[in-house]
C-alpha positions in Angstrom: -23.2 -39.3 9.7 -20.1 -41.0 11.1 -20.5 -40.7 14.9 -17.8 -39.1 17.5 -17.7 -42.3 19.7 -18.5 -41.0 23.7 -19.3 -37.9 22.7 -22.4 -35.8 22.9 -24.5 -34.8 25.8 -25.3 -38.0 27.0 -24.9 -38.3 30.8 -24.5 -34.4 30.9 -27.6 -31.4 31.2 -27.0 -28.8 29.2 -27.7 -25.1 29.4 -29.7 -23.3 26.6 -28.4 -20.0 28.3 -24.8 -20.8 27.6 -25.1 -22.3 23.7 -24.3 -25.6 24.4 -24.8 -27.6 21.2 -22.1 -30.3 20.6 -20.5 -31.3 18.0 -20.8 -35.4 17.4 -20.3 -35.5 13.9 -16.7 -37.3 12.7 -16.6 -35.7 9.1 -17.5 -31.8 10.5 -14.8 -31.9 12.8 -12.0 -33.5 10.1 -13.1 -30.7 8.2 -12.8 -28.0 10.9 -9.4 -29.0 11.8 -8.4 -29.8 8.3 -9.2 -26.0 7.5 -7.4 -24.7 10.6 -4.1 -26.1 8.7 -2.4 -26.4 12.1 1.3 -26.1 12.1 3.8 -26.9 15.0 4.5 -23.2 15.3 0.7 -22.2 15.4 0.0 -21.3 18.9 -3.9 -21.9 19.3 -6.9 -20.4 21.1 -9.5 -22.1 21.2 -13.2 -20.8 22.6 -15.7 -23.3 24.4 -14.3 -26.2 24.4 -17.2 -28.4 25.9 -16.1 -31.7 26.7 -13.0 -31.6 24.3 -13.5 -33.1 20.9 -12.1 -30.1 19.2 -9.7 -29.8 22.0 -8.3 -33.2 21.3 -7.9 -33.1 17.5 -6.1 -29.9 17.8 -3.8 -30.7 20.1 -3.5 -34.1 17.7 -2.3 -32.0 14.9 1.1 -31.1 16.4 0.2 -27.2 17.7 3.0 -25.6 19.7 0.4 -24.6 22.3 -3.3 -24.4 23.0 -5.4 -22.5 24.9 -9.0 -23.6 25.5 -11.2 -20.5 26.8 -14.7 -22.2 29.0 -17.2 -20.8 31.2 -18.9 -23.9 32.1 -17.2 -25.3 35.8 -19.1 -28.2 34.8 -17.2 -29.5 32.2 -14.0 -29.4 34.5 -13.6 -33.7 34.7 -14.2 -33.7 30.8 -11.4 -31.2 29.9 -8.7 -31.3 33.5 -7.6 -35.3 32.8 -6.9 -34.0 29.3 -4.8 -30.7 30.4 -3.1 -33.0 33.3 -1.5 -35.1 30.3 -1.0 -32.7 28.0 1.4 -29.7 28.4 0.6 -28.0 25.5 -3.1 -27.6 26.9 -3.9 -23.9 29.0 -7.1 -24.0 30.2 -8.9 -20.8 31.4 -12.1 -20.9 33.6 -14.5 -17.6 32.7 -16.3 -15.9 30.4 -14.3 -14.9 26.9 -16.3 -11.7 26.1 -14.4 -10.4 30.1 -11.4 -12.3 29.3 -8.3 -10.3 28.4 -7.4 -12.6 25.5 -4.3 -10.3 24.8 -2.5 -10.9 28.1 -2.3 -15.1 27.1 1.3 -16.3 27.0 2.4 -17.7 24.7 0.4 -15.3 22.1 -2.0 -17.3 19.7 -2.3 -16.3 16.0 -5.2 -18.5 15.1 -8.7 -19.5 17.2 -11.5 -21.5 16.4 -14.4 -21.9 18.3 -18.2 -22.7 18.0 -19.8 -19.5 18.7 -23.7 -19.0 20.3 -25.4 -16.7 17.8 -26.4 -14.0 20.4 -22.9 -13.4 21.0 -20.9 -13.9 17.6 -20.9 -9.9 17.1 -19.4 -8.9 20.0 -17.0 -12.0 20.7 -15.2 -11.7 17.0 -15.6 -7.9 17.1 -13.4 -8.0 20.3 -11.0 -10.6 18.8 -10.4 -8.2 15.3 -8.4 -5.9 17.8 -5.8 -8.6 18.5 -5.0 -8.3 14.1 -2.3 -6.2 15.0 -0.7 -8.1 17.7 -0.7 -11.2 15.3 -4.4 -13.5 15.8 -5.4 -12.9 12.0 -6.7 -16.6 10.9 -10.4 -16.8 12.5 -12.6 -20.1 12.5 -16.0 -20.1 13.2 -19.0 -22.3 13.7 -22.3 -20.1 13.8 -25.8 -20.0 12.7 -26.4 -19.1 9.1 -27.8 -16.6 10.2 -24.9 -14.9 11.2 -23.1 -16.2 8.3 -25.3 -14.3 6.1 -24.5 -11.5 8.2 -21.0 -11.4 7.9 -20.3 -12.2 4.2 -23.1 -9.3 3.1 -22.5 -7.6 0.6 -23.2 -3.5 0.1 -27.1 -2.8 -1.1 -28.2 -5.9 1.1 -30.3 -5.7 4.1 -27.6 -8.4 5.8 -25.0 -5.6 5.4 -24.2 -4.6 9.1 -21.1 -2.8 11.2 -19.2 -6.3 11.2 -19.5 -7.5 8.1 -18.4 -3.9 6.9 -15.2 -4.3 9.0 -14.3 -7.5 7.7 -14.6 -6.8 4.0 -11.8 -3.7 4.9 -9.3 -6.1 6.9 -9.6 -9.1 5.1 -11.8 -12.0 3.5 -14.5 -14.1 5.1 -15.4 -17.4 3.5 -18.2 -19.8 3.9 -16.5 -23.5 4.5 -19.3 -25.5 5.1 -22.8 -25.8 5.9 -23.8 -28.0 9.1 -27.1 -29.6 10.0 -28.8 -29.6 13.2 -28.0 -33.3 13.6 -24.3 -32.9 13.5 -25.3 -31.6 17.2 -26.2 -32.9 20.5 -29.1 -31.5 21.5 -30.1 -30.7 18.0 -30.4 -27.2 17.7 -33.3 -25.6 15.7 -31.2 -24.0 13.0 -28.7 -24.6 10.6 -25.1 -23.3 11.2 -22.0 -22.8 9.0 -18.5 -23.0 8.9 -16.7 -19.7 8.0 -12.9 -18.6 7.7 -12.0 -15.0 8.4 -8.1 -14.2 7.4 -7.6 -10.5 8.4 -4.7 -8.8 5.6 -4.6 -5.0 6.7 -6.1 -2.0 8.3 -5.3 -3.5 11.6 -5.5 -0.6 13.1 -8.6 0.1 12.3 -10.2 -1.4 14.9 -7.7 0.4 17.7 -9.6 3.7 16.9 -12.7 4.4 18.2 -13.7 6.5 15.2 -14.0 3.7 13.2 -16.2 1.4 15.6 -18.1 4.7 16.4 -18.9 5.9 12.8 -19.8 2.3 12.0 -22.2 2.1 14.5 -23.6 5.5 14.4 -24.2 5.1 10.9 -26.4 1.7 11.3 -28.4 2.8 14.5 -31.4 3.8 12.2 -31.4 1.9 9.3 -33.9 3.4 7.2 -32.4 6.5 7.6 -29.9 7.8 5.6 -26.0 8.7 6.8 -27.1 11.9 6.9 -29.7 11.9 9.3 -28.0 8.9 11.0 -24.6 11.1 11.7 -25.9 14.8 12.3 -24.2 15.5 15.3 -21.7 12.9 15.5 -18.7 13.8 17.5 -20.3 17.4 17.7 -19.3 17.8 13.9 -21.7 20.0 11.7 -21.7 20.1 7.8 -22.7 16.3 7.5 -23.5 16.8 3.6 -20.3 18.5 3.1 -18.3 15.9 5.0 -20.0 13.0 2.8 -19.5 14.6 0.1 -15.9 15.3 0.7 -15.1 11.8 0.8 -17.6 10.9 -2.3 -20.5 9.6 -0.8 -24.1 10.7 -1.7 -25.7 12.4 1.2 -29.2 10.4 0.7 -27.7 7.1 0.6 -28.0 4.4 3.6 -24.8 2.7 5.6 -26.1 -0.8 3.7 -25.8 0.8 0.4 -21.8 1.4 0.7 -18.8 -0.7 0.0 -15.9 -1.5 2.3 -14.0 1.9 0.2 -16.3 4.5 0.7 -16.2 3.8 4.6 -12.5 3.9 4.3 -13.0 7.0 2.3 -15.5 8.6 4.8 -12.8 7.4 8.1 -10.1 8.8 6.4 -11.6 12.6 6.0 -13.3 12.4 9.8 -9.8 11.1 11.0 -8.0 13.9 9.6 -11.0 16.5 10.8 -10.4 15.3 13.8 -6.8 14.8 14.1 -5.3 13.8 17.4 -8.6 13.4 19.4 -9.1 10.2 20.9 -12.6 9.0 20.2 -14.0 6.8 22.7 -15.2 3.2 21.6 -19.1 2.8 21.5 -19.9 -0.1 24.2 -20.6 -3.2 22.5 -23.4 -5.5 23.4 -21.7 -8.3 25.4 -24.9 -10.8 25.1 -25.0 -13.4 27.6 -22.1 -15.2 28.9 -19.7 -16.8 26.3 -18.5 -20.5 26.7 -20.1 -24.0 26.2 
């Protein structure tokens, strides 16, 4: 492994509750950026920058502008000397799962960041809803786990509410696998590298039908839609509503592909016509930054 040189977590404690794993390995990082295929047009965000490696090569590769999202104070003399000499660097101080990513000027249309696996879900689930304003090239480091997670396919038992939104606005790749000693502390897991490009259905994720009946429909997972959505935005006929859109009654949300949620959206959507559905609450984890 070809070494970062100063970098790590020497000469600085960190905090299991916030993620903090660093990245220290030379070959990860050239591949990380490499994949970003920065342009001097992109306009970057960039989520937990820790003590800047990332941060650097980024802002190496000619972006436009970058902004670096980081909830640890701590890591203020790593990351301010950098900003103070470099323009093109925004830094914001506070959790990105409260921040209104939306509101940053200029807007970015790519992100990467290295994400703690007990908040991946709802930190990219948040980010999808910026597709239609333009952020639709996602780069991730997260634990296989997740990984697993989000590429599932229909009939697994991976298959869950995000993965089934990705599959309907876009593709997910795996880039590359990364070892625990890439890191500083090591953690205990393997992670991964993956590439989400979102493609359509952006609006998808504006409508709280969508993140409702996804959710709804995974609550009890050995149950099947049936059982899972009686009652669902007080509608009754659940087998003739499945039905309707081609979907055995008996089968579970894990056993459907990305069309036959499209299918079953559609037909609720124009059921319910112009009423607003409310968003379920997404679990926001702990705080998000490294």
């Amino acid at each position: 492994m070809s070494r970062l040189p100063g970098e790590g977590a020497e000469g600085f404690r960190t905090l299991r509750r916030y993620g903090q794993n660093f990245l220290v390995d030379r070959g990860v990082l050239e591949d990380i950026v490499r994949r970003a295929a920065i342009g001097e047009e992109d306009v970057v965000l960039e989520i937990g920058p820790g003590q800047g490696v990332l941060t650097r090569a980024l802002l190496e590769r000619g972006c436009a502008h970058l902004h670096a999202v980081e909830l640890d104070e701590r890591l203020r003399p790593y990351l301010e000397g950098l900003a103070s000499r470099e323009p093109r660097l925004s830094l914001h101080w506070g959790d990105a799962l409260r921040m209104d990513c939306g509101a940053l000027s200029p807007f970015p249309r790519k992100v990467v960041a290295n994400i703690p696996y007990n908040i991946t879900t709802p930190l990219i689930w948040s980010l999808l809803r910026l597709g239609a304003r333009g952020l639709r090239h996602h780069l991730y480091m997260v634990q296989k786990e997740a990984a697993d997670r989000l590429t599932a396919s229909a009939d697994t038992k991976e298959r869950y509410p995000l993965g089934v939104a990705l599959e309907v606005m876009g593709a997910v790749e795996r880039v590359r696998r990364v070892p625990p000693s890439c890191f500083r502390p090591r953690p205990r897991v393997d992670s991964e590298v993956i590439e989400i490009v979102l493609s359509r259905n952006f609006h998808l994720m504006e409508d709280g039908l969508w993140s409702g009946l996804l959710h709804r429909a995974f609550a009890q997972r050995r149950k099947t839609l049936f059982n899972n959505l009686k009652g669902f935005e007080g509608l009754e006929d659940w087998e003739g509503r499945l039905r309707e859109a081609g979907i055995d009654p008996r089968s579970r949300a894990e056993d459907l592909e990305g069309d036959a949620w499209l299918s079953l959206y559609g037909t609720l959507r124009t059921r319910l016509g112009g009423m607003a559905v409310r968003p379920p609450e997404m679990p926001e984890g702990p705080p998000c930054g490294r």
